[in-house]
Each structure stands twice: as C-alpha cells, then as structure tokens.
N, CA, C and O of each residue as an XYZ file, in Angstrom:
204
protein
N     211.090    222.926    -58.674
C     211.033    221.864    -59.648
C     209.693    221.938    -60.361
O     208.659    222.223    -59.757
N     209.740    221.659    -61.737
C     208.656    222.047    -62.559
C     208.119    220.347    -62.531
O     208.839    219.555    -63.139
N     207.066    219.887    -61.943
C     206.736    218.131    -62.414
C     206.194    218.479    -63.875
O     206.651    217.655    -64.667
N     205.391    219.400    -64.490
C     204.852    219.564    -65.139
C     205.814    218.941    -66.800
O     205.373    218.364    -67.794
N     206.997    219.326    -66.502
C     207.936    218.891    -67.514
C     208.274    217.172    -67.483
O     208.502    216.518    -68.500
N     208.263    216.900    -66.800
C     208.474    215.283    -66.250
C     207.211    214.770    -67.121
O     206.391    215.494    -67.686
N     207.237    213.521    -67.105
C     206.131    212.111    -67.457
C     205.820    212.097    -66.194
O     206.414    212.542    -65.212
N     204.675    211.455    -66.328
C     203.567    211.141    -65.071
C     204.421    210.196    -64.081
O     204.535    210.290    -62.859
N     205.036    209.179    -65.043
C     205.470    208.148    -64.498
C     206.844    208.207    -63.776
O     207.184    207.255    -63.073
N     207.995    209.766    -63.991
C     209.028    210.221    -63.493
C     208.351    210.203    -62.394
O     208.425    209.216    -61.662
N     207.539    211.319    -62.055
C     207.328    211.753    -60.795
C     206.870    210.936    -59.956
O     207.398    211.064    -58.851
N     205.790    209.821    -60.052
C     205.197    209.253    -59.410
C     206.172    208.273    -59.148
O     205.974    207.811    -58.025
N     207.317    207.665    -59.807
C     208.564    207.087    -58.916
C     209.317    207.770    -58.118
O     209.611    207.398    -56.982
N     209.781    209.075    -58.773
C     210.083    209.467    -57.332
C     209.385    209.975    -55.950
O     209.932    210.297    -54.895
N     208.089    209.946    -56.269
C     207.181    210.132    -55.269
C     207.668    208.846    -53.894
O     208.009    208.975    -52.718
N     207.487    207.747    -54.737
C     207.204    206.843    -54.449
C     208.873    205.781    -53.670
O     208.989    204.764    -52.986
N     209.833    206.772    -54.292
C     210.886    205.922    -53.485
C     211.687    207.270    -52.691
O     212.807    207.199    -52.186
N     211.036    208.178    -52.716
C     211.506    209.408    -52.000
C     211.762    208.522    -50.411
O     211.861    207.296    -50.364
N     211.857    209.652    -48.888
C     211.800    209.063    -47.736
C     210.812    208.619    -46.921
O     210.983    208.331    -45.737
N     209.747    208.549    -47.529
C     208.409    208.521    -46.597
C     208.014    209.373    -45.551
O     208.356    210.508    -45.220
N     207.443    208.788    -45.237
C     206.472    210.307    -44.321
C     207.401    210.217    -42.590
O     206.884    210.804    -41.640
N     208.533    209.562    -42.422
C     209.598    210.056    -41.423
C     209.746    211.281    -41.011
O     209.530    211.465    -39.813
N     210.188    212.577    -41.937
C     210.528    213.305    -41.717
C     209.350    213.948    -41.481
O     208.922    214.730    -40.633
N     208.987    213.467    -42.351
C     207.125    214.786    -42.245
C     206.890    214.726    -40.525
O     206.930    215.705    -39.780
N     206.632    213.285    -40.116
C     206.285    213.116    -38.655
C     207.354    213.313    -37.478
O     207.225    213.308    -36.254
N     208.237    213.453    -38.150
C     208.969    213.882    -36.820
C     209.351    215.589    -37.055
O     210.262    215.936    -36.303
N     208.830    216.692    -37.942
C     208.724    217.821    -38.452
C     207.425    218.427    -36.979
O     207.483    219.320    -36.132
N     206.271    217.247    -37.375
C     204.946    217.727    -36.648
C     205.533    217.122    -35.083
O     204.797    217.277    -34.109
N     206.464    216.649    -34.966
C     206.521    216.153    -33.057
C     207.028    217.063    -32.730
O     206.680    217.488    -31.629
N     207.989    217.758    -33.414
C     208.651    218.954    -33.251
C     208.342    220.659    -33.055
O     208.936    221.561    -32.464
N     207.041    220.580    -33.912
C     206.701    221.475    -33.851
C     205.428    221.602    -33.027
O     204.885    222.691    -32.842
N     204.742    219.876    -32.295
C     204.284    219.750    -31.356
C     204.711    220.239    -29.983
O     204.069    220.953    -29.213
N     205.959    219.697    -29.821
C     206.930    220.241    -29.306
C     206.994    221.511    -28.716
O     206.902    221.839    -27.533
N     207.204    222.318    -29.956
C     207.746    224.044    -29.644
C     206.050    224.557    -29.063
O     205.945    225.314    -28.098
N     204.879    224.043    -29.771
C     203.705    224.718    -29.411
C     203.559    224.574    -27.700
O     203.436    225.560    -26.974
N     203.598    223.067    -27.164
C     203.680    222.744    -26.360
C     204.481    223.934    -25.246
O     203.787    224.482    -24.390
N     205.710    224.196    -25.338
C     206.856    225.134    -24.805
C     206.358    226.755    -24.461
O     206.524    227.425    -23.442
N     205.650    227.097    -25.812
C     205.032    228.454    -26.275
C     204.338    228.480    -25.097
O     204.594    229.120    -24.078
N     203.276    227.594    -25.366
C     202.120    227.343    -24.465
C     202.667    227.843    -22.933
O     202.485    228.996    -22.543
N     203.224    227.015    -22.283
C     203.507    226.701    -21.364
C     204.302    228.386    -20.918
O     204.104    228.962    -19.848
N     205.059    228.825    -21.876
C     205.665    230.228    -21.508
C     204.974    231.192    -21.293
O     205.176    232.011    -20.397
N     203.753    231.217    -22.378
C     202.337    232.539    -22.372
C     202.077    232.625    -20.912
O     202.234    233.662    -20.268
N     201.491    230.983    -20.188
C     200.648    230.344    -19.393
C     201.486    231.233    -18.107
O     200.915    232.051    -17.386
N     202.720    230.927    -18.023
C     203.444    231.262    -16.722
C     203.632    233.121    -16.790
O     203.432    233.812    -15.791
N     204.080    233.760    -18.263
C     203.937    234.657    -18.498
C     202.811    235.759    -17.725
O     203.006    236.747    -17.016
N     201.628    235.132    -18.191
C     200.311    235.419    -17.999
C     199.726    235.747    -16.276
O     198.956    236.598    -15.831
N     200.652    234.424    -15.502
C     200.379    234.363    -14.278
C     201.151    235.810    -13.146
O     200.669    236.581    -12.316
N     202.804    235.537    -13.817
C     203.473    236.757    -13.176
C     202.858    238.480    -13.826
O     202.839    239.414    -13.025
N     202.581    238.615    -14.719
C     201.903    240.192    -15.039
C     200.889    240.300    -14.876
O     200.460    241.409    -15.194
N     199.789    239.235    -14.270
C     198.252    239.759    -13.745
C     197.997    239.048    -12.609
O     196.946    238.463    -12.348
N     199.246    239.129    -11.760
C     199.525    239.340    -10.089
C     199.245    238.306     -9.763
O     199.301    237.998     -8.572
C-alpha cells in the first residue's frame, strides 16, 4: 500500500480504527514463546553431546 497517495487524514483514520496493538502483543508472547522452547532445546541439546 502506497500511504503516500492517500491524505494525511485517510491514513491516520485508519491508523487509528485499525485493531490495536492485540495482535502485535500476542505476535511477541508467541514468539516469546518459541525463543523460550529454542532455548530450552540448545540447553538440553548441549548437555547430551558434551557428555
């Protein structure tokens, strides 16, 4: 999407009645989440191949 073509005032309404920052934060719990998992796989990984 080009905003550049829009009025100031298009965009900044739909800025503004878009979904709020919901998705954004449950995007970062999620991907809190998977780091969390990663983590935890390296960690055990790590333990069985250096005895």
């Amino acid at each position: 999407m080009d905003f550049g073509i829009l009025p100031p005032e298009i965009n900044s309404g739909r800025m503004y009645a878009g979904p709020g920052p919901g998705p954004m934060l449950a995007a970062a719990a999620a991907w809190d989440g998977l780091a969390a998992n990663l983590y935890s796989t390296a960690t055990s990984y790590h333990s069985v191949v250096s005895g």
